[in-house]
N, C-alpha and C positions, 0 to 999 in steps of 0.2 A: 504494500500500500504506500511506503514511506517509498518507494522507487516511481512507483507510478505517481504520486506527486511531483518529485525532482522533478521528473521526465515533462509532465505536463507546463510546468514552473520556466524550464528550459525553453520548449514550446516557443509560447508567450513571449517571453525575452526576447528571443532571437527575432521573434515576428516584430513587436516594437522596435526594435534595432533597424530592422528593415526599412519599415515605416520614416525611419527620419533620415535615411539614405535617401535622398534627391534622387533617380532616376529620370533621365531626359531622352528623348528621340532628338537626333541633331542632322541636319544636312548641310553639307558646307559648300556655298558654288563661287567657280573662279571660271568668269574666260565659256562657259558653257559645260564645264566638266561638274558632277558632284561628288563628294565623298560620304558615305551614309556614315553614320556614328551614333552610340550609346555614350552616352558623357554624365558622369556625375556633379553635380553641382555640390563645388568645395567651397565649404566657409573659407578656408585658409589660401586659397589660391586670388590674392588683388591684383594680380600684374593686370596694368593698362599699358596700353602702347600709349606714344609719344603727345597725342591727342585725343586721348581719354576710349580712345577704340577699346572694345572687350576682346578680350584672350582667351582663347580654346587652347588647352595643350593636350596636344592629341598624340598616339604611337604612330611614328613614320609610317610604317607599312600600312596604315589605315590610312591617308592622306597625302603617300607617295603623288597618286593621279594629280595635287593640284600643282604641286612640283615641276614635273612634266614638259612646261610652256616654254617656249622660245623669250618672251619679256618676264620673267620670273622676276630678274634682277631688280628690274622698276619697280618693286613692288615689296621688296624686302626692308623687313625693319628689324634692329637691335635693340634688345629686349633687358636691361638689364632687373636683376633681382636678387632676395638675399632670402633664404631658410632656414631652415634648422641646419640641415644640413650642411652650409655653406653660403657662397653666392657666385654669382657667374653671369652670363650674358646667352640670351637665346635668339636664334634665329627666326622670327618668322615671316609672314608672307601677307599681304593685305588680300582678303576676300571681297569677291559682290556684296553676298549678303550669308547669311545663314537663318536656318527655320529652325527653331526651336521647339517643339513639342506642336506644333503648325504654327506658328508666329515667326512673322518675319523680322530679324535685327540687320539691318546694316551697320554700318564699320568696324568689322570684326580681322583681327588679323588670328593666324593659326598657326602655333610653333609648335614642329614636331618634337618628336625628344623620343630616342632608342629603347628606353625603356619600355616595358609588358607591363600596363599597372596589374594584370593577370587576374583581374576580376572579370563581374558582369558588364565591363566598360571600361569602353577606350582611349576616353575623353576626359577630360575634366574643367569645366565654366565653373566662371564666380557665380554665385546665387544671382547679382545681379544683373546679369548678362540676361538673363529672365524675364525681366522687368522691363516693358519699352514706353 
């Protein structure tokens, strides 16, 4: 009985837990190309670009295709930031636009990063990248 409580207790937890994980449907277009994406909306991720654009950090190989383009360069911005971890400078790339859970956001830039976040998502937006 004292097992089949924990077990059910666990349950719960884990479902609440879920619950306050942000899951978002994302598409990202440049130039006519898209890139589909599952992105989590992270409290902790503020990078803005240069002019207050929102910031996707998405895993390369999900957003190789918008790489791709012959005027790539025109479009590149330097990203710097600082974390727990460290800090450093990231690359990314100015998009169209991006759809949000079906809401459209323009000026959105997308810096890739090698990294697997190795979950159920590829992505990661500020909460208020959300909001238009």
């Amino acid at each position: 009985l004292v097992y089949a409580a924990a077990l059910l207790a666990k349950k719960r937890l884990a479902a609440g837990v879920i619950k306050k994980q942000r899951l978002c449907r994302l598409t990202v277009c440049r130039d006519g190309r898209k890139a589909e994406l599952c992105a989590l909306a992270d409290t902790g991720n503020e990078l803005k670009g240069k002019n207050h654009e929102s910031v996707i950090i998405a895993e390369r190989q999900a957003v190789s295709c918008l790489f791709e383009l012959e005027n790539a360069d025109t479009a590149i911005r330097l990203l710097p930031y600082k974390s727990i971890g460290g800090s450093g400078v990231l690359i990314g790339i100015v998009c169209d636009y991006a759809v949000i859970d079906g809401v459209k956001k323009e000026n959105v830039i997308v810096a890739p990063i090698d990294k697997c976040f190795g979950g159920s998502y590829n992505a990661l937006i500020n909460p208020e990248t959300e909001v238009i």
